[in-house]
Every structure is written in C-alpha cells, then in structure tokens.
FIPA-771782 format. One record per residue: residue number from 1; residue in three letters; z, x, y of N, C-alpha, C in turn. Coordinates in nm, 4 decimals, decimal comma. Layout:
N
+-----+------+----------+----------+----------+----------+----------+----------+----------+----------+----------+
: seq : type :      n.z :      n.x :      n.y :     ca.z :     ca.x :     ca.y :      c.z :      c.x :      c.y :
+-----+------+----------+----------+----------+----------+----------+----------+----------+----------+----------+
: NUM :  ALA :        Z :        X :        Y :        Z :        X :        Y :        Z :        X :        Y :
...
+-----+------+----------+----------+----------+----------+----------+----------+----------+----------+----------+
// end
This chain:
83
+-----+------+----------+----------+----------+----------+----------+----------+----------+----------+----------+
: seq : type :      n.z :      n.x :      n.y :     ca.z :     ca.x :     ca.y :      c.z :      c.x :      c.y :
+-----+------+----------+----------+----------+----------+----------+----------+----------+----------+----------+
:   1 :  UNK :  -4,7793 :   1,7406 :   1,2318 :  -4,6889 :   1,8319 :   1,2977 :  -4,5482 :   1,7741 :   1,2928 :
:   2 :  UNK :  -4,4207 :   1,8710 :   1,2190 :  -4,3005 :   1,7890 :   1,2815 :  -4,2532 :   1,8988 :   1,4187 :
:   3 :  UNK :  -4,1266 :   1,7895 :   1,4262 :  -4,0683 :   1,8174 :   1,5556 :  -3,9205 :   1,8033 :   1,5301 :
:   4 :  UNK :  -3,8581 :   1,8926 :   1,5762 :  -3,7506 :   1,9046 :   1,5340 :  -3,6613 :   1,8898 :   1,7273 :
:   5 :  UNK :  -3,5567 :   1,8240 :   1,7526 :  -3,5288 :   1,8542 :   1,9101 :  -3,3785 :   1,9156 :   1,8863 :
:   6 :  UNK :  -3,3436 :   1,9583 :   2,0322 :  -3,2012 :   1,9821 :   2,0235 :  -3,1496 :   1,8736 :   2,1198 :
:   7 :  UNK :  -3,0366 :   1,8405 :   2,1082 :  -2,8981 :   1,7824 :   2,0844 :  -2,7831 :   1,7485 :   2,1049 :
:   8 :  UNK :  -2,6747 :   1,7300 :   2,1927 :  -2,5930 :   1,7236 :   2,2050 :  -2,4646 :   1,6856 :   2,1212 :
:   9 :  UNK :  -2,3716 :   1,6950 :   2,0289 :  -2,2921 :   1,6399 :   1,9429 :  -2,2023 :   1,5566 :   2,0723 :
:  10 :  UNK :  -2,1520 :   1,4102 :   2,0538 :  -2,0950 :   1,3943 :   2,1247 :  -1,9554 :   1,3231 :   2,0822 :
:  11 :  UNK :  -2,0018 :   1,3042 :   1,9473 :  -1,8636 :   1,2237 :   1,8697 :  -1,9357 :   1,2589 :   1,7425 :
:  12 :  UNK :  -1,8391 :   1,2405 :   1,6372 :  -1,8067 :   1,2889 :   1,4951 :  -1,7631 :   1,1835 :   1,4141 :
:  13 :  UNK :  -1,8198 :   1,1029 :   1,3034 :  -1,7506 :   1,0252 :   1,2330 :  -1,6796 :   1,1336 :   1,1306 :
:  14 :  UNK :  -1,6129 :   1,0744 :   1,0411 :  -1,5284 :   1,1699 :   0,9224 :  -1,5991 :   1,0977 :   0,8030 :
:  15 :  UNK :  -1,7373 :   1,0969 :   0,8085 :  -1,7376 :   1,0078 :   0,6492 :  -1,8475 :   1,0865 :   0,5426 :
:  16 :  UNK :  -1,8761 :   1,0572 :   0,4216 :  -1,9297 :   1,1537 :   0,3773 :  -2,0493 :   1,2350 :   0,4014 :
:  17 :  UNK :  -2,1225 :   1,1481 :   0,4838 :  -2,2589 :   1,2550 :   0,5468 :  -2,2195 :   1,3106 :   0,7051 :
:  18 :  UNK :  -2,0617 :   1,2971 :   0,7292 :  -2,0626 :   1,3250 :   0,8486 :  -2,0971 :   1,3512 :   0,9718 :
:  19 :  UNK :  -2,1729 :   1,1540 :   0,9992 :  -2,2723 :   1,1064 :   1,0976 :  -2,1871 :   1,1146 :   1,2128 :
:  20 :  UNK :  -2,2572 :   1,1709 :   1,3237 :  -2,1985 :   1,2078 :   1,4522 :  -2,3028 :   1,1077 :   1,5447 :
:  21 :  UNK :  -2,2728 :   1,0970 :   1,6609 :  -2,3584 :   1,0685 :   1,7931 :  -2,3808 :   1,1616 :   1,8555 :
:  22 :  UNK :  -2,5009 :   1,2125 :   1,8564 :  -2,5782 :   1,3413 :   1,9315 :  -2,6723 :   1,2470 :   2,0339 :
:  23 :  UNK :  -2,6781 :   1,3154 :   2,1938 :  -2,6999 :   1,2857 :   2,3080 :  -2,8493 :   1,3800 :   2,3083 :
:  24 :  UNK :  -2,9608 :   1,3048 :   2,3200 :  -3,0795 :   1,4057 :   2,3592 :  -3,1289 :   1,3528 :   2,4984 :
:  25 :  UNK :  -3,0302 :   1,4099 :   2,5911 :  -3,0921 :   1,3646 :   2,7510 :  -3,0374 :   1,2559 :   2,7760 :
:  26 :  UNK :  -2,9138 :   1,2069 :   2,7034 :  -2,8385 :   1,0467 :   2,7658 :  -2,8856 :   0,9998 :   2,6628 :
:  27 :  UNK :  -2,9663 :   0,9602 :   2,6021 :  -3,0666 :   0,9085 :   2,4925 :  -2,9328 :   0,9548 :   2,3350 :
:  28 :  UNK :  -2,9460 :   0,8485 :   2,2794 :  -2,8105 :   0,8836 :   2,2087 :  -2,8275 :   0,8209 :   2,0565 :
:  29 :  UNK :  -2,8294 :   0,8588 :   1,9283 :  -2,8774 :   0,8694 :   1,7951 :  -2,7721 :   0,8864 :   1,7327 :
:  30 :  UNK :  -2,8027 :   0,8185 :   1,5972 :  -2,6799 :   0,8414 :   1,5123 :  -2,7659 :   0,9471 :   1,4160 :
:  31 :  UNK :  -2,6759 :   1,0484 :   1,4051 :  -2,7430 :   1,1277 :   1,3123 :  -2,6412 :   1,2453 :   1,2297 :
:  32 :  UNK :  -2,6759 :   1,2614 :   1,0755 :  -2,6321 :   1,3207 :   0,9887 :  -2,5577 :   1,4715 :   0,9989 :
:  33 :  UNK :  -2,4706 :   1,5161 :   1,0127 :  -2,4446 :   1,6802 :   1,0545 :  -2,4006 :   1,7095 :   0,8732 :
:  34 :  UNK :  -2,4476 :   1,6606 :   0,7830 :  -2,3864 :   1,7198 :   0,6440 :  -2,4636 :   1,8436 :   0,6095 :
:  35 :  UNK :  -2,5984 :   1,9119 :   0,6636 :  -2,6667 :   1,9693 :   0,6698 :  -2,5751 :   2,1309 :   0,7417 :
:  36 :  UNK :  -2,4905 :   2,1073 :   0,8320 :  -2,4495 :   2,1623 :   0,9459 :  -2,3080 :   2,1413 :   0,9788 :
:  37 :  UNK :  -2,2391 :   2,2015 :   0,8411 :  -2,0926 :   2,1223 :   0,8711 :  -2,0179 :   2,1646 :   0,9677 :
:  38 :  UNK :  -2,0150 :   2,2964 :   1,0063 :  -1,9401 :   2,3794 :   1,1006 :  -1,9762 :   2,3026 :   1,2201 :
:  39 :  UNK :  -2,0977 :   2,2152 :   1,2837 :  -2,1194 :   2,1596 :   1,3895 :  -2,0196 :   2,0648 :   1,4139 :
:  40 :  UNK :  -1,9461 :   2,0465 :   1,5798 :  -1,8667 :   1,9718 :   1,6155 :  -1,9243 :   1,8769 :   1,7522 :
:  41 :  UNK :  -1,7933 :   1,8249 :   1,7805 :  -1,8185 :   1,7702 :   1,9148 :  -1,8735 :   1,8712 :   2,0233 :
:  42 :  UNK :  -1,9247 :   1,9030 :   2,1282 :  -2,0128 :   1,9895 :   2,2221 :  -2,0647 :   2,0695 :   2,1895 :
:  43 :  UNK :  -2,1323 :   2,1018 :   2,0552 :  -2,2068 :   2,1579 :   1,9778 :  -2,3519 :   2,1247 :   2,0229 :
:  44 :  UNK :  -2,4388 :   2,1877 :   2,0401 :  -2,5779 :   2,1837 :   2,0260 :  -2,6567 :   2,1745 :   1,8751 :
:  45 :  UNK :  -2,7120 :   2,0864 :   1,8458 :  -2,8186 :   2,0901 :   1,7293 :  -2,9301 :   2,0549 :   1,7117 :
:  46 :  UNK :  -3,0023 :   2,1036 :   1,6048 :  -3,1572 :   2,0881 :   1,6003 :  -3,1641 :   1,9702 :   1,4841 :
:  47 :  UNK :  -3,1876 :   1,8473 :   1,5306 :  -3,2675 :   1,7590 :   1,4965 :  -3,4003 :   1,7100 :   1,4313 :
:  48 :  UNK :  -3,3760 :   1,6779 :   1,3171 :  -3,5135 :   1,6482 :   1,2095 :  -3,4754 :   1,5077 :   1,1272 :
:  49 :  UNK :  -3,5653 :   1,4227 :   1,1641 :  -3,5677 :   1,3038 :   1,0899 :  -3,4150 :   1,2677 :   1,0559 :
:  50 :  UNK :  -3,3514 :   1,2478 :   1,1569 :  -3,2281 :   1,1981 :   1,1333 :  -3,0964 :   1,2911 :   1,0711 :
:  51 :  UNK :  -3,1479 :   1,3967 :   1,0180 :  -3,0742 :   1,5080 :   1,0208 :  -3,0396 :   1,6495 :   1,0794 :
:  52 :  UNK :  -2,9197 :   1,7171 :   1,1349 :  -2,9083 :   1,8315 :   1,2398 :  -2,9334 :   1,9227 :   1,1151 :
:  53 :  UNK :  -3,0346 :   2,0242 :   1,1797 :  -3,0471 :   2,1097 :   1,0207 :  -2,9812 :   2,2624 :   1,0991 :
:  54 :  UNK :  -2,9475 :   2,2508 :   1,2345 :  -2,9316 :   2,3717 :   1,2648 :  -2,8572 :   2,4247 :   1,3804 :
:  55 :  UNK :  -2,7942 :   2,4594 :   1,3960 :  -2,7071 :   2,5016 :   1,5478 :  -2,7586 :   2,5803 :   1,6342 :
:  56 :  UNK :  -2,7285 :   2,5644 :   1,7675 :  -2,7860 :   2,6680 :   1,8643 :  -2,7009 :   2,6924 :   1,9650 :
:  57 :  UNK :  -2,7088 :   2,8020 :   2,0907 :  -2,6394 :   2,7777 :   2,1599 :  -2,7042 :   2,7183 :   2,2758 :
:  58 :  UNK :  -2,6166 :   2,6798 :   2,3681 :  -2,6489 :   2,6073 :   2,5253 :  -2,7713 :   2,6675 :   2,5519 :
:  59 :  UNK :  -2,7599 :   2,8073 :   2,5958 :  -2,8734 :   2,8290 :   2,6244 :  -3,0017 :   2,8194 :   2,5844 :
:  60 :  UNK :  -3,0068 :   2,8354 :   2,4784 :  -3,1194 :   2,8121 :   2,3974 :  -3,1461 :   2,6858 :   2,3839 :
:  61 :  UNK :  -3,0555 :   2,5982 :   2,3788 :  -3,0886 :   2,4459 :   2,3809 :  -3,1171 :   2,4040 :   2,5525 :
:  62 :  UNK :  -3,0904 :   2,4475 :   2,6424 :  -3,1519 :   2,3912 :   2,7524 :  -3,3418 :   2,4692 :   2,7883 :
:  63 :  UNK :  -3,3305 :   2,5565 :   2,7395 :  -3,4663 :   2,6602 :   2,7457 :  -3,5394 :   2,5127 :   2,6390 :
:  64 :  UNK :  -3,5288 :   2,4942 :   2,5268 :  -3,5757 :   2,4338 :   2,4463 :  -3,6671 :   2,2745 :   2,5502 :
:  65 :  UNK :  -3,5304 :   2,2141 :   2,5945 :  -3,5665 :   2,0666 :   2,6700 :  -3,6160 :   2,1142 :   2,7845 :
:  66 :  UNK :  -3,5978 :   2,2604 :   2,8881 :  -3,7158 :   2,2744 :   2,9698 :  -3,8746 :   2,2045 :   2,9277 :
:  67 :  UNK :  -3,8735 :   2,2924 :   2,8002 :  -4,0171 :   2,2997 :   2,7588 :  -4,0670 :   2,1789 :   2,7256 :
:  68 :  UNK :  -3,9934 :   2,1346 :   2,6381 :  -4,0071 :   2,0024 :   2,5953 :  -4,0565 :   1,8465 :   2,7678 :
:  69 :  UNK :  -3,9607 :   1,9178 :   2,8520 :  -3,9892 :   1,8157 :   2,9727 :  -4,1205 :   1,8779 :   3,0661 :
:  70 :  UNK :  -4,1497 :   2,0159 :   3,0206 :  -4,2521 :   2,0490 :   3,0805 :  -4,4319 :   2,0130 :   3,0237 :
:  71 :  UNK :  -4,4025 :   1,9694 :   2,8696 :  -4,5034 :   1,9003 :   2,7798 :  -4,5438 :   1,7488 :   2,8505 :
:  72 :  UNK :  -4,3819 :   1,7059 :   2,8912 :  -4,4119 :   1,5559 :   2,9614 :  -4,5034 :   1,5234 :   3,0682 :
:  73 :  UNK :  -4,4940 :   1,6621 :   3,0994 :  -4,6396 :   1,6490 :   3,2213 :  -4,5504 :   1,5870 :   3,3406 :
:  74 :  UNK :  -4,6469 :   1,5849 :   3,4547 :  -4,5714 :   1,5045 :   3,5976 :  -4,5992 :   1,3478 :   3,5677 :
:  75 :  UNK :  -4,5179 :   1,2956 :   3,6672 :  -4,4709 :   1,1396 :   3,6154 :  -4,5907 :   1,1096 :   3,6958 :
:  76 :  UNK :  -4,6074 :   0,9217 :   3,6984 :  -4,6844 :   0,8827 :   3,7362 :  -4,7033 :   0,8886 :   3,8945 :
:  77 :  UNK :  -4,8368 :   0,8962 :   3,9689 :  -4,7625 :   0,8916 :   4,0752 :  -4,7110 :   0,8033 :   4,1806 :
:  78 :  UNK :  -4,6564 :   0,8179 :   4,2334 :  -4,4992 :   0,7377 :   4,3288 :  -4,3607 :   0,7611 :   4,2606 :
:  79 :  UNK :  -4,3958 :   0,8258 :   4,0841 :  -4,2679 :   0,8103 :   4,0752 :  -4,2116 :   0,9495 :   4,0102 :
:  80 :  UNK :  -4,1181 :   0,9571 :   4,0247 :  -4,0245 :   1,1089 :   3,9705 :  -4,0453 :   1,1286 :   3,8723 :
:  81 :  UNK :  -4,0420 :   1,2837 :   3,8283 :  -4,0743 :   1,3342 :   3,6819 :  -3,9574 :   1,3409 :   3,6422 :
:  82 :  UNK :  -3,9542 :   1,3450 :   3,5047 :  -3,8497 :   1,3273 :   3,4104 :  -3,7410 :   1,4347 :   3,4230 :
:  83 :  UNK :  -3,8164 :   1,5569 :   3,4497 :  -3,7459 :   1,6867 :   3,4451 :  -3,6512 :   1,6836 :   3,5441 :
+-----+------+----------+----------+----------+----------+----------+----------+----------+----------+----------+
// end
C-alpha cells in the first residue's frame, strides 16, 4: 500500500528540484516541489516518497490529518491522544 500525506510548505529553496521544508504536524521534511511548481510557502501538499505530487486546499488538507489522527487510534492510557 502507498501513502501519500498532506503538508505544509513552510520554506522554499530556489534550486533545481526546488526542495522546500514542508511541516506534517510540526514534524518537518525536506522534500522536492519540482513535481508541483506553482506550490509555495503556505501551500498545502500531497506527499509521496519525498516528492509533493499534488496541491490541495486547507480544507481538504485538515479533513485529510483528521483521518489520518483518527487511524492513530486513542493514546496509551494516562496519556493524551495525538489528535
């Protein structure tokens, strides 16, 4: 199965694969936007093996990490769930 997540763009290098820092939950990746050039800084994107293959908007990207934190199941207990 792959998995593709969404994203946060949070900085932009200028170089030829135009590797940005995308934020997934604070959690923070260097990853490729040459796939997705129109993507910028506060851009949402969909994430695959190190490359954004796709844009979305907010909304759809927070609906997305609902689900995704609702897969996580409840935390252990004594301690807070992720969500």
């Amino acid at each position: 199965m792959c998995l593709a997540v969404p994203g946060q763009v949070v900085h932009v290098d200028d170089d030829p694969l135009r590797t940005a820092t995308v934020s997934f939950g604070g959690v923070t990746k260097s990853v490729s936007l040459a796939l997705v050039p129109d993507a910028g800084v506060g851009d949402y994107v969909i994430v695959h093996v190190g490359f954004a293959i796709s844009k979305l908007d907010e909304d759809a990207a927070c609906r997305s990490l609902e689900l995704l934190a609702q897969l996580n199941g409840p935390g252990e207990p004594g301690k807070e769930s992720a969500t």
